[in-house]
N, C-alpha and C positions, 0 to 999 in steps of 0.2 A: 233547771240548768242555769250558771251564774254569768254573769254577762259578759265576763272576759271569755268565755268558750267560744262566745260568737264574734269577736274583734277580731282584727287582723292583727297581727307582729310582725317590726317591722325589724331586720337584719340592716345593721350600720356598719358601714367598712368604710377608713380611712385612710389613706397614704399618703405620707409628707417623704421630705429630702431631709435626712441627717445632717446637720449641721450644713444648713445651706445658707446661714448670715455668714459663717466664717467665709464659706466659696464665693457666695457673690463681694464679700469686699478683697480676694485675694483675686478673682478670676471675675470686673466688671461687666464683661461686655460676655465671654465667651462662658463666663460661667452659668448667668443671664437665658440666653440663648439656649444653652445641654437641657436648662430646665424646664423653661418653654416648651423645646420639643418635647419633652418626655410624657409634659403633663396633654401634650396634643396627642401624642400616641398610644398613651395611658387609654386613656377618655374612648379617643376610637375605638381603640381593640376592647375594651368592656359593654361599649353601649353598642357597639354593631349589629345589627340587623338580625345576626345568627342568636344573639342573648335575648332579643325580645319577641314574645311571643306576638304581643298587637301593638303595631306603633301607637293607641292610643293609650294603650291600658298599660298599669302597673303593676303588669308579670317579670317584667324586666328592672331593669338598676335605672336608677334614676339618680338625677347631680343634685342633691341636696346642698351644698355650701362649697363656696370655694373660697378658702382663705389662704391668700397669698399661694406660697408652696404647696399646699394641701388643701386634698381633694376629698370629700367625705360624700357616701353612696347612702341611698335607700333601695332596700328590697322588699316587696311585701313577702310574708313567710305564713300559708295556712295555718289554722289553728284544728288541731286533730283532734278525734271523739273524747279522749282524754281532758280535753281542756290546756294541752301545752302544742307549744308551736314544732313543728313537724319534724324534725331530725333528719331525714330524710331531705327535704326542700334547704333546710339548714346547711347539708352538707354540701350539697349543689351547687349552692350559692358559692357559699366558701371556695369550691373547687373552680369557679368560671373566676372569683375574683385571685387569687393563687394562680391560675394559668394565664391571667392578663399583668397581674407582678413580672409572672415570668417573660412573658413574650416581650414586652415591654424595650427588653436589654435596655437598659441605664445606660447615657451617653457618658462617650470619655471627654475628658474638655480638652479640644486641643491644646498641643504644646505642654501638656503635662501629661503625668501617672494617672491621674484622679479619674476617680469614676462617682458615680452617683450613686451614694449608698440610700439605699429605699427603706423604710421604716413603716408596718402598719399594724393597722390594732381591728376590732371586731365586738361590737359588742351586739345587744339587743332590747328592745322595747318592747313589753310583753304587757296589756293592761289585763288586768286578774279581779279586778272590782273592787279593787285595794286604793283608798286617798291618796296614797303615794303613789299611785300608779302615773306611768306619763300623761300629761296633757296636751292636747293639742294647742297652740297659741299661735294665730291668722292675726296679723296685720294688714293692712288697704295698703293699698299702694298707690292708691288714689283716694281721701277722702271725701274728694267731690263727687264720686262714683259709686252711684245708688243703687248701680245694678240691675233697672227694674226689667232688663231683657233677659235679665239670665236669673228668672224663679228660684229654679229647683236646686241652681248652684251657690245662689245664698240660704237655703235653708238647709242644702246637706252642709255648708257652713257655721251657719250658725250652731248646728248642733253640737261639730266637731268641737268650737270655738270656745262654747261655756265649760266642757272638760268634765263636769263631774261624770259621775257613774251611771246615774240616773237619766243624763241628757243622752248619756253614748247608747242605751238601750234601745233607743230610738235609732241609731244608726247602723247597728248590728247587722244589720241584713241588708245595707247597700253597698257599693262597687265605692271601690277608693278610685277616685283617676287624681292624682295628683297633678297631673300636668296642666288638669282641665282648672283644678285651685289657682294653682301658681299664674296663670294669666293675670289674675287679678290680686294675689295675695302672696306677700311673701310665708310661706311656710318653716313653721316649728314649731319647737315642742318642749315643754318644763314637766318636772316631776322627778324623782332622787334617780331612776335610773338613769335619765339624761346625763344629769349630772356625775353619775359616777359613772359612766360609760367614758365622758369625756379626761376622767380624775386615770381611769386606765388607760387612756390612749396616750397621757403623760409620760407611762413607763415604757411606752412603746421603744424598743432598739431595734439598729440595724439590721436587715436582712431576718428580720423576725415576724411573724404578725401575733401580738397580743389578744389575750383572746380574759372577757370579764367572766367572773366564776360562772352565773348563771349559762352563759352561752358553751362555756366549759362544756357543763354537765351534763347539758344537749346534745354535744356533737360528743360526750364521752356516753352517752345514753345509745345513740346510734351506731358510733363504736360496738358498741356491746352484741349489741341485739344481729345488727348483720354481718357482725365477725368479719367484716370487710373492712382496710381500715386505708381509706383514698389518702390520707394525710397522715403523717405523727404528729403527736399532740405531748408537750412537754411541760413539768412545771417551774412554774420561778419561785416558788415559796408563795408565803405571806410579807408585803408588803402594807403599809401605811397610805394612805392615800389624802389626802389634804381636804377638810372639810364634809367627810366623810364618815368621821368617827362618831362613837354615840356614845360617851363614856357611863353614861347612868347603868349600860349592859355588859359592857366592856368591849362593846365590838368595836376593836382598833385599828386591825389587819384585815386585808382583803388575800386570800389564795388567790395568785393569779396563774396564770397559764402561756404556752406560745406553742406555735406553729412556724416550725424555720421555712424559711422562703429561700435559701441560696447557702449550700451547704461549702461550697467553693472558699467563701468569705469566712468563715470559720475557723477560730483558732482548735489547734490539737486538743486543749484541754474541753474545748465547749466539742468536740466532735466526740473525747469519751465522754463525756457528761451526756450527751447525748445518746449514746447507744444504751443507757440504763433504762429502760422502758416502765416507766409506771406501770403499778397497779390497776388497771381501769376500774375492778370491780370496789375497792378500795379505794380511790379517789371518788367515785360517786357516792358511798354511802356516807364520805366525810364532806363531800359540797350538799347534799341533802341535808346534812345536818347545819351546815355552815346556812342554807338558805333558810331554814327554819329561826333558825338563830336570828338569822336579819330581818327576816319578816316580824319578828317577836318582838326586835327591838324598835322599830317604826314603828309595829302597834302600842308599844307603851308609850314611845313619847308623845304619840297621837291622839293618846290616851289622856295625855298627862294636860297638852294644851286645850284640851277640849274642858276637862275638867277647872284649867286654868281662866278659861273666858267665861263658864258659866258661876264662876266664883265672883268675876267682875259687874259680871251682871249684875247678881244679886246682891 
């Protein structure tokens, strides 16, 4: 069995405020304020009581980063006998965080029209025992702080810490509490999905949640299978994504995906665009392909710089 089967995955949901530099310098104080509450009402209505299964443990959404206007979530997401993370849990997820968008209602700022247009994206962290795969990277938040009361929480650290495949073997079969990390360490994480999770939440627009191919093909795999479909899932083409490209393969475009959140806000033309229903079965067999394709080209240029250092070597 290969050692991503036994890791967790973790589901990343983020939401910012569309153009909220322009509101806060046209609306200082009250504009200010609408966003304050929202991101206090956000917050509640998703991490309430009803969303976590044990206040200690990490069944529930967790506040991984808060940067300025935007809020970015961790979910841990099973990893099923197949070896992919669970479509089913995947979609769950989705749907409690789509129903806290909704509940949400976006403040109006007084004295104006303006409402607070909500913007989110969705992507996922899946390690597969791939170099590329995410890392985990713990910083101290005290370096004077040796820890030596808390054993077993610096060694299920450390292991997370050093990142390779071989360290994480060792941790396969323990309980993630994040929470119980974060006391002592700020929490993240490096590796190309990271970063091209963050390269999609870029294209993220209005009253949309953005969704990265892999996580796509997940919730269009679950799609499929229970013929149930909680959400529509539409696409935005292939886009470019900045620092992302691998020209040696050609891989330049990423297919990207969305999930409208507030169909109200929507121009006539995007509401018929909308009513053309993809393919499902036909979109997956072309992200199957598109993922093979990118796994193919990370292995060669991993290939390439391996090849690259043992040349310097010598």
């Amino acid at each position: 069995m290969g050692i991503g089967k036994n890791l967790t995955a973790f589901l990343v949901c983020g939401v910012d405020i569309s153009e909220s530099t322009a509101l806060k310098n046209q609306h200082p104080l009250s504009g200010v304020g609408a966003i304050s509450r929202f991101m206090e009402s956000f917050d509640k209505g998703l991490r309430k009581p009803g969303h976590q299964v044990e206040s200690t443990s990490d069944a529930g959404w967790f506040l991984w980063r808060v940067r300025g206007d935007e809020l970015v979530y961790l979910q841990a997401i099973p990893i099923g006998i197949n070896g992919r993370p669970e479509p089913l849990a995947i979609a769950e997820a989705l749907q409690q965080f789509i129903a806290s968008l909704k509940l949400a209602s976006p403040s109006q700022i007084p004295g104006s029209s303006y409402t607070l247009k909500l913007r989110s994206y969705a992507f996922l962290l899946h390690p597969q025992g791939n170099p590329w795969d995410y890392r985990w990277n713990l910083m101290p938040k005290d370096w004077n702080n040796n820890l030596n009361d808390k054993e077993d929480l610096k060694n299920q650290v450390g292991s997370l810490g050093i990142g390779s495949s071989t360290d994480l073997k060792s941790f396969s079969d323990r309980r993630i509490n994040l929470r119980e990390i974060q006391k002592d360490y700020f929490i993240d994480f490096i590796g190309v999905d990271v970063d091209l999770g963050f390269r999609v939440a870029e294209q993220s627009e209005a009253h949309r949640m953005i969704l990265s191919p892999y996580l796509a093909y997940l919730v269009m795999m679950g799609l499929e299978k229970n013929k149930i479909s909680p959400f529509s899932i539409y696409s935005m083409g292939e886009r470019e994504l900045k620092g992302c490209s691998i020209k040696e393969t050609g891989l330049i475009e990423y297919p990207l995906y969305y999930i409208p959140i507030s169909r109200k806000f929507l121009s006539r033309e995007e509401s018929e665009e909308e009513r053309k229903q993809i393919n499902i079965s036909k979109e997956i067999e072309k992200l199957e392909k598109f993922e093979k394709f990118r796994n193919d080209s990370y292995r060669l240029i991993y290939k390439n710089a391996l090849e690259h250092m043992s040349n310097e070597e010598s």
